[in-house]
Structure formats: structure tokens, C-alpha cells
BALOBA-1460 file (C-alpha; in Angstrom, 3 decimals):
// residues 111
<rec num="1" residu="x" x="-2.593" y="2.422" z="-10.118"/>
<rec num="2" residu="x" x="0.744" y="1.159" z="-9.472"/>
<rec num="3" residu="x" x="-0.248" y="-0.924" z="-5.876"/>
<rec num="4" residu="x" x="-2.968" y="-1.607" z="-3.506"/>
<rec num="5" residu="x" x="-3.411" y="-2.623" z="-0.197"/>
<rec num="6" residu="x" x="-6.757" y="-3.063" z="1.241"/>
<rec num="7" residu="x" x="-7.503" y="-5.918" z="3.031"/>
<rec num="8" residu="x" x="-8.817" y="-4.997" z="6.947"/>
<rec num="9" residu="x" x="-8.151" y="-6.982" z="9.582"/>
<rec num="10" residu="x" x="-4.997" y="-7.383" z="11.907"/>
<rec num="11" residu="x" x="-2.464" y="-9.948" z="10.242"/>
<rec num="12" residu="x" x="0.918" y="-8.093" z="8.290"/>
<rec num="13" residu="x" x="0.397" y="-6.170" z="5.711"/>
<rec num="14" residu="x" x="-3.575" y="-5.997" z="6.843"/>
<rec num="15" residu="x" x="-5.009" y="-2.968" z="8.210"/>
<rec num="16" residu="x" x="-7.241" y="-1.518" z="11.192"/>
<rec num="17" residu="x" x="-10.988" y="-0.311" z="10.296"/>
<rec num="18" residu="x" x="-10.639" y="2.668" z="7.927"/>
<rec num="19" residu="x" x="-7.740" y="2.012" z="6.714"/>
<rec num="20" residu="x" x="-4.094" y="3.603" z="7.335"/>
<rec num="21" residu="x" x="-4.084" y="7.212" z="8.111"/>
<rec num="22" residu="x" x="-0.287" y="8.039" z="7.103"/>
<rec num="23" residu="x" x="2.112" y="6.876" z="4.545"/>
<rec num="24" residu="x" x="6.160" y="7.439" z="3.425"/>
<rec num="25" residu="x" x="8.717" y="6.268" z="1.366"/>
<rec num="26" residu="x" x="12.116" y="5.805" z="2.308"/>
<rec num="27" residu="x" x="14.942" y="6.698" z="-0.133"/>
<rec num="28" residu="x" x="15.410" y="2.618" z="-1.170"/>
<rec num="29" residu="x" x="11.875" y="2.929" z="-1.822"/>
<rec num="30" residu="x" x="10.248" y="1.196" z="1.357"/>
<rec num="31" residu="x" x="6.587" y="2.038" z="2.026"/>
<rec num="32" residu="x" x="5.911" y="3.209" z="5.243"/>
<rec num="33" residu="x" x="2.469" y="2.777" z="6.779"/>
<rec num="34" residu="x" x="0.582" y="4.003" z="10.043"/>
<rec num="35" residu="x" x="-2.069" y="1.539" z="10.367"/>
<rec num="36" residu="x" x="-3.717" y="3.877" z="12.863"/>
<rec num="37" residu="x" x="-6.491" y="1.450" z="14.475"/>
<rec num="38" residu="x" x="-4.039" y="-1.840" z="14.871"/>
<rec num="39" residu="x" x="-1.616" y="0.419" z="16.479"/>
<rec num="40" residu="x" x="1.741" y="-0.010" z="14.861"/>
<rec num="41" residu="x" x="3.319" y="0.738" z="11.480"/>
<rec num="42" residu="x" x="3.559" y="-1.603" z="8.716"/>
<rec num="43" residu="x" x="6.675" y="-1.502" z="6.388"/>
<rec num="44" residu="x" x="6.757" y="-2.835" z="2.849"/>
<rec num="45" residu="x" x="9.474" y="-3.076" z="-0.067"/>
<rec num="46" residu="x" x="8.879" y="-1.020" z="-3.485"/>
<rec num="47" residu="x" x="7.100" y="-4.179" z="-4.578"/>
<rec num="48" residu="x" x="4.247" y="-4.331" z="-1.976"/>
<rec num="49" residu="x" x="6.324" y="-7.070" z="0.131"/>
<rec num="50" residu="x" x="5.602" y="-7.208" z="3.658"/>
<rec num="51" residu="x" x="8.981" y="-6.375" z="5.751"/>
<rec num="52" residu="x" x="8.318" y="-6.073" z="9.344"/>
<rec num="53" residu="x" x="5.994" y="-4.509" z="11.802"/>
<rec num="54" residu="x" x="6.149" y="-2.705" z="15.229"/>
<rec num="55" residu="x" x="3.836" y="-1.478" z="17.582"/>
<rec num="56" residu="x" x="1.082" y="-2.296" z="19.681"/>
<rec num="57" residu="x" x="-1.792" y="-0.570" z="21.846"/>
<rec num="58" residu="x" x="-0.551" y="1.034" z="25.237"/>
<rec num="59" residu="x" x="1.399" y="4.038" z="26.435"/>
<rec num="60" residu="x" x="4.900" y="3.114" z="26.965"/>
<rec num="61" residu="x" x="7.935" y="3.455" z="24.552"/>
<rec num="62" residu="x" x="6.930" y="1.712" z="21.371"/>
<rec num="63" residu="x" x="3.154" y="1.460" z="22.035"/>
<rec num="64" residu="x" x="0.571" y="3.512" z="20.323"/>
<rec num="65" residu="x" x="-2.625" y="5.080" z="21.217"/>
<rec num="66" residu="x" x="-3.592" y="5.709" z="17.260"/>
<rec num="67" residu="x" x="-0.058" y="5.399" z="15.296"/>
<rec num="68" residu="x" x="-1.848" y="8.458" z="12.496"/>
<rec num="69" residu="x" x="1.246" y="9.231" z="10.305"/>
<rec num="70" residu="x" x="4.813" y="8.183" z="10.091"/>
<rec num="71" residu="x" x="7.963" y="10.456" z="8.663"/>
<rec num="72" residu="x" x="11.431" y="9.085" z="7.636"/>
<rec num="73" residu="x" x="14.392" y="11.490" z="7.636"/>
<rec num="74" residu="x" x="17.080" y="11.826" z="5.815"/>
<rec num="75" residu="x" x="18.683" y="9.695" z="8.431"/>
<rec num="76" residu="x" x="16.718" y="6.580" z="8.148"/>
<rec num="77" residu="x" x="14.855" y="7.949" z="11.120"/>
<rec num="78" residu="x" x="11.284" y="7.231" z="11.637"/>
<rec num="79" residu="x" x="8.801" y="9.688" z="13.560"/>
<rec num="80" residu="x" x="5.705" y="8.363" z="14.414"/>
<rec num="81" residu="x" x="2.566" y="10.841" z="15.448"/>
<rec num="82" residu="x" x="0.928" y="8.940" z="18.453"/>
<rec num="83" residu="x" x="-2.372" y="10.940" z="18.434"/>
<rec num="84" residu="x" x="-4.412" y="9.466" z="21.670"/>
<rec num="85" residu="x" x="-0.985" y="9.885" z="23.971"/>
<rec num="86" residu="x" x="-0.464" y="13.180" z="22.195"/>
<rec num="87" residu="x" x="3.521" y="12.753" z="21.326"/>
<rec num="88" residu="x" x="5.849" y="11.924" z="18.310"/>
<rec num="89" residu="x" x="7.838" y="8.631" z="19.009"/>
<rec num="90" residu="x" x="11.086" y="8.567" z="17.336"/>
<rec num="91" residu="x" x="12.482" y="5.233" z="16.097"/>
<rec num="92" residu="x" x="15.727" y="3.580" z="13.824"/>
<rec num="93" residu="x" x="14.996" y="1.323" z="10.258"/>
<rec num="94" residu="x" x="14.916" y="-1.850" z="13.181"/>
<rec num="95" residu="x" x="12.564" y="-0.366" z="15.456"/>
<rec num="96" residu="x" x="14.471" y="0.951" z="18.405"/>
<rec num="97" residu="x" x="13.209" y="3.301" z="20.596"/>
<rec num="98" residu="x" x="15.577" y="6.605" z="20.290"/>
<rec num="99" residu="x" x="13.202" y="8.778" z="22.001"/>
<rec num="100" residu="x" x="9.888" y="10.719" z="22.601"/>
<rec num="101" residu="x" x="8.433" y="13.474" z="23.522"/>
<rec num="102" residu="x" x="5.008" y="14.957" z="24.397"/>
<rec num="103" residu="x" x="3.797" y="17.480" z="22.103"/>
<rec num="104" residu="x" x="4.182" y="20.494" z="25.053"/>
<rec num="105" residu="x" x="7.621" y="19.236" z="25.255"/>
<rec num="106" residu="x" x="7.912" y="19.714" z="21.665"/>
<rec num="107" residu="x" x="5.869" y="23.231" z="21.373"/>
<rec num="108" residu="x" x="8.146" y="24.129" z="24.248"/>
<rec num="109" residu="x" x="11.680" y="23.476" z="21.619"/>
<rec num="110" residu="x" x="10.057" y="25.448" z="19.216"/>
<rec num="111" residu="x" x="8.887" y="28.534" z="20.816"/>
């Protein structure tokens, strides 16, 4: 095992009652985590370092309902799969808001 993070509760780089649900890397090697029951994502460097945090529990832009897994593009883009408010939120490295979408608006794209 290379690192381990595993202590619950709701400080940074702590996590909700079992445990994160999703996980990434960036390409410099930051750790991406959805820390589903606290609501936000957690970011680390490649050495287990906290580096920041966003989120919190509600609907609006930048709240979560169950953050369950995160994605970073090749952009430095983050999606974020809000599973209780059924949509993706899509955020930059600093968390901004760039958009979101329900998941029928989504299907809807695809079709």
C-alpha cells in the first residue's frame, strides 16, 4: 500500500460514514475524492496532503445531495455525480461553478 486515508468524521481530509464512494487523479498527480456522506470533494497532493475542499449539503450550484464520484478531464475539469439531486455538476481546479445539468437533460444530449 502506497497511502491511506481512513479516519471518519467531518474535518479535511476526514471522511463521511462509509467512507468515499469515488476517487481520481489528475495528471500532476492530485487525488480526487467524493466524500459522498459530508457532501463535498476532498482534494489531496501525490503525497496524501490535504489541498482544499468544496461542497456542502443542499441543492443549489455547488451543493451536494451525495457527491458519489468525481472525474477530471483532460482540461482540468472536474465532474461531480450528485446522486440524491440526480445531476453531474461541472467545476474548474478552484472550484467554480461552470455548469450543471440534470441527468434527463443529459440523456436528452445523448439520444
Amino acid at each position: 500500500m502506497v497511502l491511506s486515508w481512513d479516519s471518519p468524521g467531518t474535518a479535511d481530509g476526514q471522511f463521511g460514514p462509509n467512507g468515499p464512494e469515488g476517487i481520481t487523479v489528475d495528471s500532476e498527480g492530485r487525488v480526487y475524492v467524493a466524500d459522498t456522506m459530508n457532501n463535498r470533494v476532498q482534494v489531496f497532493d501525490s503525497n496524501g496532503t490535504f489541498l482544499i475542499k468544496w461542497g456542502t449539503t443542499g441543492t443549489g450550484p455547488g451543493e451536494f445531495r451525495r457527491a458519489e464520484d468525481v472525474t477530471v478531464d483532460s482540461n482540468g475539469y472536474n465532474s461531480v455525480s450528485d446522486g440524491s439531486n440526480n445531476r453531474i455538476q461541472k467545476f474548474g481546479y478552484l472550484p467554480t461553478p461552470t455548469n450543471h445539468s440534470t441527468w434527463g437533460h443529459l440523456k436528452s444530449l445523448y439520444r
